[in-house]
N, C-alpha and C positions, 0 to 999 in steps of 0.2 A: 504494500500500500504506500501510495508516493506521501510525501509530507504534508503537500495541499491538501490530502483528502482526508490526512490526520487533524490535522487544522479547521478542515469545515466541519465534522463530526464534534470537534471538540464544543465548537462554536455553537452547535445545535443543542447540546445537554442545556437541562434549564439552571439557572444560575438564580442565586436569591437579589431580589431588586432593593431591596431597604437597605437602608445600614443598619437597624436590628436585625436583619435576618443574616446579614454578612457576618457579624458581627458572631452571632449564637451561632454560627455554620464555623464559624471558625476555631470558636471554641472547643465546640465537639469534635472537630477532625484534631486538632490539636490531641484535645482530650485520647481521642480513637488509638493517634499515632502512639503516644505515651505506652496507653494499656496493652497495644499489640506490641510495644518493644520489651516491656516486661512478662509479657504471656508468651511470647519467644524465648526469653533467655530462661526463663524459669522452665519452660518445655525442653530445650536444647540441655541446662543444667544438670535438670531431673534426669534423662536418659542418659546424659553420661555418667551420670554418679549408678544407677540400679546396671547400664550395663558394665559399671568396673566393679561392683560388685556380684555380677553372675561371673566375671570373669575372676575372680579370686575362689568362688564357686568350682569353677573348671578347674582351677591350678591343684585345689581342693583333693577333686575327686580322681585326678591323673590319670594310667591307662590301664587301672584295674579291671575294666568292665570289657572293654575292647579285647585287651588279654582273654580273661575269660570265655570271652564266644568260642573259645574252639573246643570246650568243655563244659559246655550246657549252664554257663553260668558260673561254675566254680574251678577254678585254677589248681593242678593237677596237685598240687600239696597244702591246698588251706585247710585240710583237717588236721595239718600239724602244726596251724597256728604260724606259717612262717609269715614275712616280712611285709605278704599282700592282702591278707586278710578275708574279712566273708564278704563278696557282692549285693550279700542283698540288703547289706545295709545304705546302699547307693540310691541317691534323692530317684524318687519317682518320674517321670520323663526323660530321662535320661537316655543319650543313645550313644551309641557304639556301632563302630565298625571297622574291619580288616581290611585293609590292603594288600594286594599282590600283585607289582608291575602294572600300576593304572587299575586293577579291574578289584571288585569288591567281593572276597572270598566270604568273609562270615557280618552278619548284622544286627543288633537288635535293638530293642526300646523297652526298658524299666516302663510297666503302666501302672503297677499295683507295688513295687516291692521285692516281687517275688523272678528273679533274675531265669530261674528256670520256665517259668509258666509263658514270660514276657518275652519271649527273645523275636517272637515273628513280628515281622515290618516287612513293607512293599514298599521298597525302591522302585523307581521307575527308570530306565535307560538316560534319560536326564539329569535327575535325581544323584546318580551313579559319577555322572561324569562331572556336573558340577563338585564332587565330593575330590574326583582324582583328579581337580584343578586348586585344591585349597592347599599353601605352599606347609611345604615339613618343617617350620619351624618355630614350632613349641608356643606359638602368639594365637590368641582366638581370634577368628574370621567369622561372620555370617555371612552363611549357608542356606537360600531359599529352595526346602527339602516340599515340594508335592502332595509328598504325602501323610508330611509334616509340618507345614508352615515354616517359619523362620527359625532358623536354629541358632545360636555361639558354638561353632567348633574349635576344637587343637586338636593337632595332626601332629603328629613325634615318629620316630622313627623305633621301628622291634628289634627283637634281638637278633631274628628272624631274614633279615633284610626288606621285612613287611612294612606297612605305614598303619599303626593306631591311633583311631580316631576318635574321640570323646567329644559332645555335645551335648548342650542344655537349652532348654526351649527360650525364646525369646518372649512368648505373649504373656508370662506375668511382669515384663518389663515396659512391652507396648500396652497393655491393658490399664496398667497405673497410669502411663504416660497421655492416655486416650481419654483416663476419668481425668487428669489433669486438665489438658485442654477443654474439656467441657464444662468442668468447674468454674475456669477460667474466662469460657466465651459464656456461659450466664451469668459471671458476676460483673464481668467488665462489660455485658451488653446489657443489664440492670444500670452499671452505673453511671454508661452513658446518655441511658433516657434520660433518668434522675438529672444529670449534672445539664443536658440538653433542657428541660424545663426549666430545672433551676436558672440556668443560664440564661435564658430567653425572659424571664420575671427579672434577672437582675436588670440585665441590658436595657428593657423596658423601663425600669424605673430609673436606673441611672439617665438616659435619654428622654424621661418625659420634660424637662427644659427645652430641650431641643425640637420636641413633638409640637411645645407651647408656641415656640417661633416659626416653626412650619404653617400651622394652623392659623396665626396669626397674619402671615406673608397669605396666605392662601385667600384670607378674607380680603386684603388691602388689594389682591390683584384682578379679583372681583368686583371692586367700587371702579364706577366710571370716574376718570381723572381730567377727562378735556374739557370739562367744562361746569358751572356749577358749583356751588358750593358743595363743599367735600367732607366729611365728617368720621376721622380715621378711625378705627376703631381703637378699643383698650390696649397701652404694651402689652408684651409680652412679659411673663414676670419673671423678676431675679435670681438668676441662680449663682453658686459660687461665685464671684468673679477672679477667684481663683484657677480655674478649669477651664478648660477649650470650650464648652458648653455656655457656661457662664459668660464668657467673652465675647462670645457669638452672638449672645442674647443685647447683650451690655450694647453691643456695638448696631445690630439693629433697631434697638431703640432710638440710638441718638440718630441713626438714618430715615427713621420715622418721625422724629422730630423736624429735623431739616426738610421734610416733603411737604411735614404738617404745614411748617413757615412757608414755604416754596406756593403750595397750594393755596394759602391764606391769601400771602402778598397777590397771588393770577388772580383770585376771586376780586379781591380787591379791586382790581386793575380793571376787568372786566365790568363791575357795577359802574363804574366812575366812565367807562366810555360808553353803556348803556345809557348812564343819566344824559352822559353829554349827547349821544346819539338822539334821544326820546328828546330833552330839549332845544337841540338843533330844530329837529323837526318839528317842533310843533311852534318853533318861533319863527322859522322859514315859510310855516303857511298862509301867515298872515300877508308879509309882504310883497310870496310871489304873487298868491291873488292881486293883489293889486297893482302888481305891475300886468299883470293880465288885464286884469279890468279896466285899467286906462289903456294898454293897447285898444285894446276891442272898442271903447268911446272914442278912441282916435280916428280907428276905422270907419266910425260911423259919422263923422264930421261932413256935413251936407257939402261946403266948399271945395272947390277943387284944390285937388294934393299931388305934386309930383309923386308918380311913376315907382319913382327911387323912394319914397317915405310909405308908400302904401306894401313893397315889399318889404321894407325895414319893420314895418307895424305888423304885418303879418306873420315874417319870423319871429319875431318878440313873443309872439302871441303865441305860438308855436311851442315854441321853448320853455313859455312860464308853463305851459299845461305839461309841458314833459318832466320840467322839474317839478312842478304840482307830483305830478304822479311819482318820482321818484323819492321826494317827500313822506309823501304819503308812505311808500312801500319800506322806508327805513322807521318810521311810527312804529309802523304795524313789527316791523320786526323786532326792534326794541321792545312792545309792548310782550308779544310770546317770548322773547327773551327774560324776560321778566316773571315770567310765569304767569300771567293775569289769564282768568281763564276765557274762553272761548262760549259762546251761547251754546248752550244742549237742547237740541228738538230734535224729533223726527224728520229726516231730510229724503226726498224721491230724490234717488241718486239716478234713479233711470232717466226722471225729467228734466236732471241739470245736464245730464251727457248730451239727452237729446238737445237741448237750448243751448249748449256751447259747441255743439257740430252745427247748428243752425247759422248761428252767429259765425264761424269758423270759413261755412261755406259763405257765406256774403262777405267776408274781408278777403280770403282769397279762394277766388275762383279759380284762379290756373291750375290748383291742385283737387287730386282727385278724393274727393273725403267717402268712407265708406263706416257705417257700423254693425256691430257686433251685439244686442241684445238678447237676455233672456227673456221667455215669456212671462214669466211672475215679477214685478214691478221688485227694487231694491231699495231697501229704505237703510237706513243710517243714524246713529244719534250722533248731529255734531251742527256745525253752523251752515245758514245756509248761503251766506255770502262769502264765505271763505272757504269754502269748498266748490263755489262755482268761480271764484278768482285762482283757484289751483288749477281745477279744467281750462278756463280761459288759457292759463300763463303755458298750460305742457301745450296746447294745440298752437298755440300764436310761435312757441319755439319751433315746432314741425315746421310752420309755415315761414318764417322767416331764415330756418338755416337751410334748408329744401329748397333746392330747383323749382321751378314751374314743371309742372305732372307729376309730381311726386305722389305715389298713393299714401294715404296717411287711414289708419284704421283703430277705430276706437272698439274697443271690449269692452264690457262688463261682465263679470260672472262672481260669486261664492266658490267661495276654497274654506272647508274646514271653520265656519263659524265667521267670516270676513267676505266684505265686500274687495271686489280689483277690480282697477280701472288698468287696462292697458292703454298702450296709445306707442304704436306701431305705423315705422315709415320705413320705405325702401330707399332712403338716399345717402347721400356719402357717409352718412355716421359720424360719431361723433369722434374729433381726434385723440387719438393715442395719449398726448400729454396732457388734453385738458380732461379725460376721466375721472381721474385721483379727486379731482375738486371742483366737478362739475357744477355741486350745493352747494359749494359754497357761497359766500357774495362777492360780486362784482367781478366773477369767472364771467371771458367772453370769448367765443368763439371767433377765430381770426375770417372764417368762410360765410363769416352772413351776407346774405342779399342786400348788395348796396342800395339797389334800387327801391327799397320798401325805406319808407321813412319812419312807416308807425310802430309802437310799440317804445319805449322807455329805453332801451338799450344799455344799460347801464349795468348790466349784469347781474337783476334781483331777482327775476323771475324765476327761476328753479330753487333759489333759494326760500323765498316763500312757498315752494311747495314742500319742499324737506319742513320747513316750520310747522305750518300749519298743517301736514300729515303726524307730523311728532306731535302735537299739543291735541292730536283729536287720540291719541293711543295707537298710532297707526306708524308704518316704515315706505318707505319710497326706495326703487331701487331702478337702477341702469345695465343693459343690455346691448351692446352696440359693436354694429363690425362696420364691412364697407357691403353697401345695399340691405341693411337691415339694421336695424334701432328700436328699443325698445323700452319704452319707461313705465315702471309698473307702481302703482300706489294701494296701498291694502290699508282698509279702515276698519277697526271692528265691527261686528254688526247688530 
């Protein structure tokens, strides 16, 4: 398997995402390592101590038994007591065997004690040759015998020029060493639940400071920040400031404090151009009107007027009505800025679509106007002159950023509990840079129709509709490529 592929495997296992869970994950393998390095050496330990202990066993019982097989067990002078004594006093399992030039002339196995009853064993040709591979010199080796399991043998040499063989079983050595391990692997997989819980309660409780800053951050990134008065919520509370915890917290707080100020001073800032903005305009209306109002009594001067003053008064007149109106459209914005609420009635939203595709089609003709109704009337709670200055302002945009034949199409329909108004055209769409801040105010498209004079142009129009869709509980959104545009408005209903 190449590396890459060890590398993506690796990458796929699931991993703990918290820093509590890293944290208790680490613990426990830490923990894991420890207990498997001492459940190794204490298994590795144990087996070499019980097996140098059968091996002093073997040294023990020497090559009395192996001798003996060629005599049924007893050795042709141990009733005179000489120097090799009685066989059956030799441990139970116990086995023996002769050798003769590689091949196994006599064999047996102690089962009870009783050397003459016990001498039959089945070797196997295996069995046989694994034995006439174990070296002559006097050290015990295991022996995996068939028909025996595992053996400890020594291998010495006869007087005979034979090889005697002497063996002692292995599985009261592997037996203890098997309950070891087991002992082992339930105490130390007890202990790592245990210490795995425990672990995960400390970790817990040491990090709930850190839980408090989290949860805190989570709430602040939550509150809308661009605009409005801002209201942070509670620090986070104290911990050590001694600790990395504690200092985290320590130092979040005073960055919550600097936002707090930060946030204060914008609000600030923003009431104070609101006042100026709403007092602008309402001390502007006074006196454009009446620079209107005297153009217009100028215009009506019975006497004859050059030429040149009768256009000069008509531009005038012009102009104060456009700033009139863009007066008026920075009130109104300052005023829903402000929060002042809006009139609540029942509004026939289908009426105003149709009355402002009405009106739509008698300002421009060149374009092609088409709608889109349901057959059950749509009704609306909200205002109902500013909810037909929304419709006015998204058709009057169609028509004034739009070629002549543009088809321009108005929907209505319910989605999920809300009224949408769409208002759909096939023409160049809107550019690429001016998207980001098409609501905002005094955003203007560089591709309007020069040739159209009417309409305020001063870039409020969208803006007023993002407003007054926001102040009735409602969102306004944009769609646009090149031969299709799209502006959607959804009010609740």
């Amino acid at each position: 398997m190449s590396r890459p592929d060890i590398r993506a495997r690796l990458a796929r296992l699931p991993r703990p995402r918290t820093l509590r869970a890293r944290l208790t994950a680490g613990l426990v393998v830490l923990l894991a390592v420890s207990c498997a390095a001492v459940g190794v050496a204490a298994v590795v330990e144990l087996n070499g101590f019980l097996t140098q202990r059968l091996d002093e066993q073997l040294a023990q019982v020497g090559t009395r038994f192996p001798e003996s097989l060629e005599h049924n067990g007893r050795l042709p002078d141990d009733h005179d007591g000489d120097e090799y004594g009685d066989t059956r006093r030799t441990a139970t399992g116990t086995f023996g065997a002769r050798l003769l030039n590689g091949t196994v002339t006599n064999k047996g196995l102690i089962r009870s004690g009783d050397p003459a009853a016990d001498l039959n064993v089945d070797l196997t040709a295996r069995d046989a040759a694994r034995l006439a591979r174990v070296p002559v010199d006097g050290r015990p080796h295991t022996v995996e015998l068939s028909a025996l399991d595992d053996y400890r043998v020594v291998a010495s040499a006869g007087r005979d020029g034979d090889v005697l063989m002497v063996g002692l079983p292995l599985e009261p050595v592997q037996a203890t060493v098997h309950r070891l391990e087991l002992v082992a692997a339930s105490v130390f997989g007890l202990a790592l639940v245990v210490a795995g819980v425990a672990g995960a309660c400390w970790v817990r409780w040491s990090l709930r400071p850190l839980s408090r800053v989290a949860a805190t951050a989570t709430r602040v990134s939550e509150l809308p920040l661009a605009s409005g008065e801002v209201a942070l919520p509670p620090r986070a509370p104290d911990a050590d400031p001694g600790g990395e915890v504690g200092r985290v917290a320590a130092a979040f707080n005073r960055m919550l404090g600097h936002v707090e100020d930060a946030l204060t001073k914008r609000h600030a800032v923003e009431e104070r151009l609101r006042r100026f903005a709403a007092d602008a305009s309402h001390e502007l209306r006074t006196p454009v009107a009446s620079v209107r109002g005297h153009a217009e009594l100028a215009l009506l001067h019975p006497g004859p007027v050059p030429p040149e003053v009768t256009r000069a008064l008509e531009r005038i007149t012009a102009e104060s009505a456009r700033m009139g109106e863009m007066v008026d459209d920075l009130l109104l914005l300052a005023r829903l800025d402000a929060g002042r609420p809006l009139e609540r009635h029942p509004v026939d939203l289908t009426r105003l679509v149709l009355d402002a595709v009405t009106d739509a089609r008698a300002t421009g003709p060149g374009h092609r106007w088409t709608l889109d109704l349901p057959e059950e009337p749509v009704t609306v709670p909200g205002d109902t002159h500013r909810l037909h200055q929304v419709l006015a302002n998204l058709l009057a945009n169609a028509r004034l950023h739009t070629p002549a034949g543009t088809k321009v199409t108005v929907t209505l329909e319910t989605e999920a509990g809300a009224a949408v108004v769409s208002v759909h055209d096939d023409g160049p769409g809107v550019p690429e840079e001016v998207r980001p801040g098409v609501f905002e105010r005094f955003t203007r498209a560089e591709h309007r129709r020069p040739t159209d004079a009417s309409g305020s142009g001063a870039g409020l129009g969208l803006s007023i509709v993002a407003a007054v869709a926001e102040a009735h509980g409602g969102s306004v959104g944009l769609q646009s490529g090149p031969g299709s545009t799209t502006f959607r408005i959804s009010l609740p209903s």
